[in-house]
C-alpha positions in Angstrom: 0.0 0.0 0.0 2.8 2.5 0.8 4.8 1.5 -1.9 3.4 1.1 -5.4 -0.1 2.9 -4.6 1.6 5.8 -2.7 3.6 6.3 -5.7 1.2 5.7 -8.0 -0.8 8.0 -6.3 1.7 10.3 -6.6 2.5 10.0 -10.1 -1.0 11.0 -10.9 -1.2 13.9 -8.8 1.8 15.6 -10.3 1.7 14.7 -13.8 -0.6 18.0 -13.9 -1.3 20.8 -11.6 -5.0 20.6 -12.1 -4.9 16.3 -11.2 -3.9 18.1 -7.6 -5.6 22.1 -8.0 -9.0 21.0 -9.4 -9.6 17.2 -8.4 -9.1 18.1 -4.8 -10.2 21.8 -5.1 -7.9 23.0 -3.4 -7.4 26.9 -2.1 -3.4 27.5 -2.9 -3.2 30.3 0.1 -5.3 28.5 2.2 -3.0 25.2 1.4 0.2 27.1 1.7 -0.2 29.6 4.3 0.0 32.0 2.1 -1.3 35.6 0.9 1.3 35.6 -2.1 -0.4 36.5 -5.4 -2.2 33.5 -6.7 0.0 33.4 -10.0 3.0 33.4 -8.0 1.6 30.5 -5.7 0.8 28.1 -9.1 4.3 28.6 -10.0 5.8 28.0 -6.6 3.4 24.4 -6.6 4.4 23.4 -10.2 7.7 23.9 -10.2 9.0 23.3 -6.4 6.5 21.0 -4.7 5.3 18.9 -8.0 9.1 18.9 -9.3 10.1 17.7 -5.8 7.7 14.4 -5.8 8.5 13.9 -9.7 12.3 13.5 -8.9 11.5 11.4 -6.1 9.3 9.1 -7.7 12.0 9.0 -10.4 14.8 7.7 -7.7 12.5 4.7 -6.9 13.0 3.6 -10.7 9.5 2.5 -10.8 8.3 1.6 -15.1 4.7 1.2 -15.6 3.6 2.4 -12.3 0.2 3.1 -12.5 -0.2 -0.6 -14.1 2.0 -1.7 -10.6 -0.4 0.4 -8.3 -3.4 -1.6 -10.1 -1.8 -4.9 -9.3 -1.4 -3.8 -5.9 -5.9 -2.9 -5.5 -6.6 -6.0 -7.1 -4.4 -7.9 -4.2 -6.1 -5.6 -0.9 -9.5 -6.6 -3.0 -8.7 -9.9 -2.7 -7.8 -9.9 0.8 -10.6 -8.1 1.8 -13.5 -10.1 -0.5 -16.5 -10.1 1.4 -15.1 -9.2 5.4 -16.5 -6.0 6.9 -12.7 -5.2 7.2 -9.4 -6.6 6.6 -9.0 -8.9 9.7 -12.8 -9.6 10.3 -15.4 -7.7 11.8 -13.4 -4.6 13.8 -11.2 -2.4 11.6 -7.2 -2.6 12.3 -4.1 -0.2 11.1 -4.2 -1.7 8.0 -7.4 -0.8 7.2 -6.5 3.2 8.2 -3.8 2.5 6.1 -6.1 1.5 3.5 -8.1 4.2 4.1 -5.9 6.4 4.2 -4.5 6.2 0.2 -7.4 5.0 -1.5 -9.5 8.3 -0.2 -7.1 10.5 -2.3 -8.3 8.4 -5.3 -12.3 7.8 -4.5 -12.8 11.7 -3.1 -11.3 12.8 -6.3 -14.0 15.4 -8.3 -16.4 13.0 -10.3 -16.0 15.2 -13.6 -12.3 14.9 -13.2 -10.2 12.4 -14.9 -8.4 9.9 -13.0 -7.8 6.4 -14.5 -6.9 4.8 -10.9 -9.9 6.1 -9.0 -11.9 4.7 -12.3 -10.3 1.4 -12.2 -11.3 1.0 -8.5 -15.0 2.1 -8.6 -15.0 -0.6 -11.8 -13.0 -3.8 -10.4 -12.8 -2.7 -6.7 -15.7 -2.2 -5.2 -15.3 -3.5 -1.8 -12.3 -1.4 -1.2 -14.5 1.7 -1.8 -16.9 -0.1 0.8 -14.2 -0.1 3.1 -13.3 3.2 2.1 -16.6 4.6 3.4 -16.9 2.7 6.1 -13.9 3.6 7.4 -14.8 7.3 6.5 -17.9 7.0 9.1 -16.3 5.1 11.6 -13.7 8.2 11.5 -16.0 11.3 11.7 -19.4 9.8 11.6 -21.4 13.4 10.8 -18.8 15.7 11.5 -17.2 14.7 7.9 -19.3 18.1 6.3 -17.9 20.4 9.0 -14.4 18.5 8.5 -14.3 19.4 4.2 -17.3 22.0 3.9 -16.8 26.0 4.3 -15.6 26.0 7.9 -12.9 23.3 7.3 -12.9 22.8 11.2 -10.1 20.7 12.8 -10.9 18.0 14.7 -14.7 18.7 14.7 -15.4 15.5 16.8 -13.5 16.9 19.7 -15.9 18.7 21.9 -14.6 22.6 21.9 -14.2 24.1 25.5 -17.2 26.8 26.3 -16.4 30.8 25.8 -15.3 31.3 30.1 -16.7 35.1 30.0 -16.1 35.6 33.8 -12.5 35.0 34.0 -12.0 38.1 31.4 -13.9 39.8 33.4 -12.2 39.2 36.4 -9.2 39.9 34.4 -10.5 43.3 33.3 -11.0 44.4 37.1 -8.2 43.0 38.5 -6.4 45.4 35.5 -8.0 48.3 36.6 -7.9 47.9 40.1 -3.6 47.1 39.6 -3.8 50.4 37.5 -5.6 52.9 40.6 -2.9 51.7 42.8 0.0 52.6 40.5 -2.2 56.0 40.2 -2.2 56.2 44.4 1.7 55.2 44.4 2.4 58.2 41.8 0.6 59.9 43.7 2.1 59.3 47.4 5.7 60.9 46.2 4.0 63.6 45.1 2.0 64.5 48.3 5.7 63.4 50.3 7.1 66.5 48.0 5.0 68.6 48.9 5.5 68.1 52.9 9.2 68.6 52.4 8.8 71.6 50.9 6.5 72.9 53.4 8.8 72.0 56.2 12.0 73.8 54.8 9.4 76.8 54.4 8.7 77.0 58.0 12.3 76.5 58.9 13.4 79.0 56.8 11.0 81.9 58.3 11.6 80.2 62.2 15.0 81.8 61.1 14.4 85.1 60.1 12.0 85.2 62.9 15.0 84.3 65.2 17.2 87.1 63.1 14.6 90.0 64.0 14.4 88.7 67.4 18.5 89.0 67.7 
């Protein structure tokens, strides 16, 4: 599974920017992190991240390898026949495995080309079985908040409730921190002020001792 239909995979997904772009529908800035022109983006994905994957498929020295990832469907849909899942009734890693590569191939757009994903619907129908019911047993109905317009993370993880008291706890303690820095600017001040009225009076004791002399 990691080996000829990864690559094969692979191979399809870069041969052209659209078997990636448009079969997945995919959002460049969204997918990059980016706010980069989008012109700029479609060059940066075709010629560094496709280029990348080409020359590494090329190091495998793989020949006829979407015929080898075919070979490979037609063996898991063997092994699977008529079982739930691969090893009986409860699915196991190899079935998340499983799962896990054949999704890029089923989930691809319908009016989208893509001889592997056609081959599988055709002569491998119980993978695509196991494909969706691995995709329920995975997110169950959080799979439209997962790939719809909110794209959510995680959706079946409960989110922690909005705690609207601690801010404003926070908020007071703020300002009641910021009146006594006021008071404390405020103390130096008033301490000024008493030293100066103390030299004052010593000052006229003095004279007042002069005129008395």
């Amino acid at each position: 599974v990691e080996y000829h239909i990864y690559w094969a995979i692979m191979h399809w997904r870069t041969s052209h920017v659209d078997n990636t772009l448009k079969a997945y529908k995919i959002h460049l800035p969204t997918f990059l992190g980016s706010k980069a022109p989008m012109g700029l983006l479609n060059l940066h994905f075709k010629f560094n991240i496709c280029k990348k994957v080409k020359k590494q498929l090329k190091s495998q020295g793989l020949d006829n390898i979407e015929q080898l990832g075919k070979n490979d469907l037609e063996v898991l849909s063997a092994m699977l026949g008529e079982k739930e899942f691969m090893f009986g009734d409860q699915p196991a890693m190899l079935d998340l495995v499983v799962y896990s590569h054949l999704a890029q191939l089923i989930m691809v757009e319908a009016e989208h080309t893509c001889p592997l994903r056609d081959f599988l619907q055709e002569s491998c129908k119980n993978l695509v079985e196991l494909v969706n019911k691995m995709k329920d047993k995975c997110w169950a109905d959080h799979w439209e908040l997962a790939t719809g317009e909110k794209m959510e993370h995680n959706p079946h993880i409960p989110k922690p409730e909005p705690v609207v008291e601690d801010k404003e706890e926070n908020k007071e303690e703020v300002k009641e921190g910021e009146k006594d820095e006021k008071v404390e600017e405020k103390e130096p001040e008033s301490a000024k002020e008493e030293n100066v009225a103390e030299v004052k009076e010593e000052s006229s004791e003095k004279k007042d001792a002069e005129k008395g002399v």
